[in-house]
N, C-alpha and C positions, 0 to 999 in steps of 0.2 A: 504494500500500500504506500502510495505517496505522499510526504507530507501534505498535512490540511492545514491552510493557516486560518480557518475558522475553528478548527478542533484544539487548535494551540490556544488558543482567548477562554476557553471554555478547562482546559489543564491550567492553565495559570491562574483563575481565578477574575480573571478581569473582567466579567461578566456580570450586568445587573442583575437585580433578582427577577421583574420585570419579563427580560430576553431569557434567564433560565429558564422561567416557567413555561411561558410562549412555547421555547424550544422542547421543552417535556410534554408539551401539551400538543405535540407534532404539528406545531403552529410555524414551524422554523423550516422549510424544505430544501435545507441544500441536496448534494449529491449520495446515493446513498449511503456508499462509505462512511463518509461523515455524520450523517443523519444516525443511523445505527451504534457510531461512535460515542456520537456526542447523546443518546439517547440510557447509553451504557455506561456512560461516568454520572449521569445525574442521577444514577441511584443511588449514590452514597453521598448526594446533593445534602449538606448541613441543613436545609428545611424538610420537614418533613412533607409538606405539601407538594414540595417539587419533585422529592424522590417518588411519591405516590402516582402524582400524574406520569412520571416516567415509565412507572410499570406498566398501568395502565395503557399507555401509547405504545408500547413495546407488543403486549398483549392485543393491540387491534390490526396489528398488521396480520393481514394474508397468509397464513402458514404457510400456503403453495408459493406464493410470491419470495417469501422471505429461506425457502427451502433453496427456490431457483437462485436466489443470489447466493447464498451461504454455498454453494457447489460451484461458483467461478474459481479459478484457477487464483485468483489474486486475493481472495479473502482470507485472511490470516487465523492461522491455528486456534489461538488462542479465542477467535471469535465465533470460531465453531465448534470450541468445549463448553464457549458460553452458553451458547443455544442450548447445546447437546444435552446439558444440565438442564433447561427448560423443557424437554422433548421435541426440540426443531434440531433438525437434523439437513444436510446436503442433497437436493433432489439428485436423482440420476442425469438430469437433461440441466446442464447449469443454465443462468440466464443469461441474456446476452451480451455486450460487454454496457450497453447503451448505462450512464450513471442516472436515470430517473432517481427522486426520492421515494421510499419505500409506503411511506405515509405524509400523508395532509389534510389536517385538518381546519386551516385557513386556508381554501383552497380561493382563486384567484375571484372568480366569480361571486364568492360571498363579503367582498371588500367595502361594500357599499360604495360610497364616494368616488374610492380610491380605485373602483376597479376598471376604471376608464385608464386610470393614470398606469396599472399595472401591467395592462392588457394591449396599450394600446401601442401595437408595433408599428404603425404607420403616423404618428405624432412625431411633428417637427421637433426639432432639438430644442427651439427655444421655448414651447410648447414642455417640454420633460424639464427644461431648466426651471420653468415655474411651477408646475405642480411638483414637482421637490421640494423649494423652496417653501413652498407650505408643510411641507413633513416635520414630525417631529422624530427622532431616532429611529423608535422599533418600527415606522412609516418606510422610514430609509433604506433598515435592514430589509424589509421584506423588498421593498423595489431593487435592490443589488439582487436579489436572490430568483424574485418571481417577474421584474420588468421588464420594458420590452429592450432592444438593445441600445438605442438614443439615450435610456437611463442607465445602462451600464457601462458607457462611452462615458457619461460623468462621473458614476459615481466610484468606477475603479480609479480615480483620482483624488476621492475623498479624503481630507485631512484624516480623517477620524478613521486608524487602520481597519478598525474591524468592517467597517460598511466595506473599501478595498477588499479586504480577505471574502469577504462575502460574494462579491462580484466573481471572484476567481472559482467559488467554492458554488455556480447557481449551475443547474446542471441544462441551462437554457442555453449556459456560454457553447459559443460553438468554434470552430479552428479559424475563421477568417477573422473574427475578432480578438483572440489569443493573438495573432500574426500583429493586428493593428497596436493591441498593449504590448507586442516585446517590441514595438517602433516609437513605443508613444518617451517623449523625453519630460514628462509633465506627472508620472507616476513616482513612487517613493521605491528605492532600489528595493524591497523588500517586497514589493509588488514581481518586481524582474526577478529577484531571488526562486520566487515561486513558479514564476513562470519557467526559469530556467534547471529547476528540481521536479520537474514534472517530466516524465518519461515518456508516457503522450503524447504529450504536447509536441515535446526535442525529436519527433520520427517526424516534425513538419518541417523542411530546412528552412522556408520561409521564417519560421517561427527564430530558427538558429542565425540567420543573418539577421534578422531584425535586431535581436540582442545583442550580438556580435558590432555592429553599427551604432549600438545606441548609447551616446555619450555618460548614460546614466548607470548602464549594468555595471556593476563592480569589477573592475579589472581582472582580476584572478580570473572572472569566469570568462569574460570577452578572451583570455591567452587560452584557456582550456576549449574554448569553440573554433581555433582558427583553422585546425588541423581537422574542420570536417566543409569549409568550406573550397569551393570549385576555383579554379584560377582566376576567373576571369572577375570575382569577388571579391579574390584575396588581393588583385592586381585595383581592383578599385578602393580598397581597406588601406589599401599602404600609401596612398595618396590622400586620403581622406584627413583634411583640417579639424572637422569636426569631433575624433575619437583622440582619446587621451597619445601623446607622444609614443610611450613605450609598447604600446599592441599597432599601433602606423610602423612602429619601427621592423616588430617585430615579424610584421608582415613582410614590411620588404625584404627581409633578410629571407623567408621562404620563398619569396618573389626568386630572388636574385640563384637560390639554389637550384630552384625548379628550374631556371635557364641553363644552367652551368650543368646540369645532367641530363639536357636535352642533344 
């Protein structure tokens, strides 16, 4: 499993009570992973009310659904002796890799007001700028998670990491806007971080030169990406004013060998 940087906010505690409950209350729909994850550490949630609603939301998911995930190749031991212990067990037919959330129960349609603003994929930018701006946080969370993609083009830039972490973790996001955030130079490296710790994600080279080019990914990893890009990228990189001195440089220096063993 890859890191979740919405399952991290939820381990370290930084997490209102509010968004706890919500998310016990499968009010919260990231990816499944996550959802299951973070639905499995609020059972030992310090409230008693939040640990209750967790079981309970645990309990309403699809036994066949929840079998089918539990038997992907990628879901980790330790979360299928969880089950195993509740009597869910691995179907034979895993499910498919697609990350839907497992359960919701704020689902988009029941938002009243908001479900214009949630729903709506065909609203202008500056149209999703303003109904944002009437949100107050858990508003926000859920539009990073359940929005259309005009709201996630903002809000993976959010000051506020967890709404960012959120956007990364909605299982709406798709590969052409993954491509768009490892270009965008307006995100917090730890948005890049993510994107660049996702295994996923990095089978999109698109995804790998975006990074790779973006003045903002943290060095270390721009030197660890250069050695999967094409020449004719690495010949553009080594020129490039815009990326830090020593990955220009260090391009050209592959530049210059790739010639000399031709």
């Amino acid at each position: 499993m890859v890191p979740s940087p919405l399952l991290e906010f939820f381990k370290r505690g930084d997490v209102a009570r509010d968004v706890r409950l919500l998310a016990a209350q499968g009010g919260l729909a990231p990816r499944a992973h996550e959802q299951l994850a973070i639905l499995v550490l609020l059972l030992d949630d310090p409230d008693p009310e939040i640990r209750c609603a967790a079981d309970e939301t645990l309990n309403r998911i699809p036994v066949e659904a929840l079998s089918a995930f539990l038997g992907r190749s990628d879901v980790s031991l330790d979360m299928r002796e969880f089950f195993g212990a509740r009597g869910v067990f691995p179907a034979g037919e895993p499910a498919d890799p697609a990350d839907d959330s497992l359960i919701d129960t704020d689902p988009e349609g029941d938002l009243g007001p908001l479900g214009d603003a949630l729903t709506g994929d065909e609203a202008s930018r500056d149209t999703a700028v303003q109904q944002l701006g009437k949100m107050g946080f858990t508003e926000r969370l859920k539009a990073a998670l359940k929005g259309s993609r005009e709201m996630r083009t903002i809000l993976v830039r959010d000051p506020n990491k967890m709404i960012a972490a959120a956007v990364l973790s909605s299982p709406k996001l798709t590969g052409p806007e993954v491509e768009a955030i490892a270009r965008m130079t307006s995100v917090s490296e730890e948005v890049l971080r993510t994107v660049g710790g996702n295994r996923a994600w990095m089978k999109n080279y698109q995804v790998v030169v975006g990074l790779t080019k973006n003045p903002k990914t943290p060095l270390a990893m721009s030197l660890n990406l250069l050695n999967r890009l094409v020449d004719r990228d690495l010949a553009m990189l080594s020129t490039d004013r815009n990326v830090p001195e020593p990955l220009r440089v260090a391009a050209r220096k592959r530049v210059v060998a790739g010639t000399s063993h031709r």
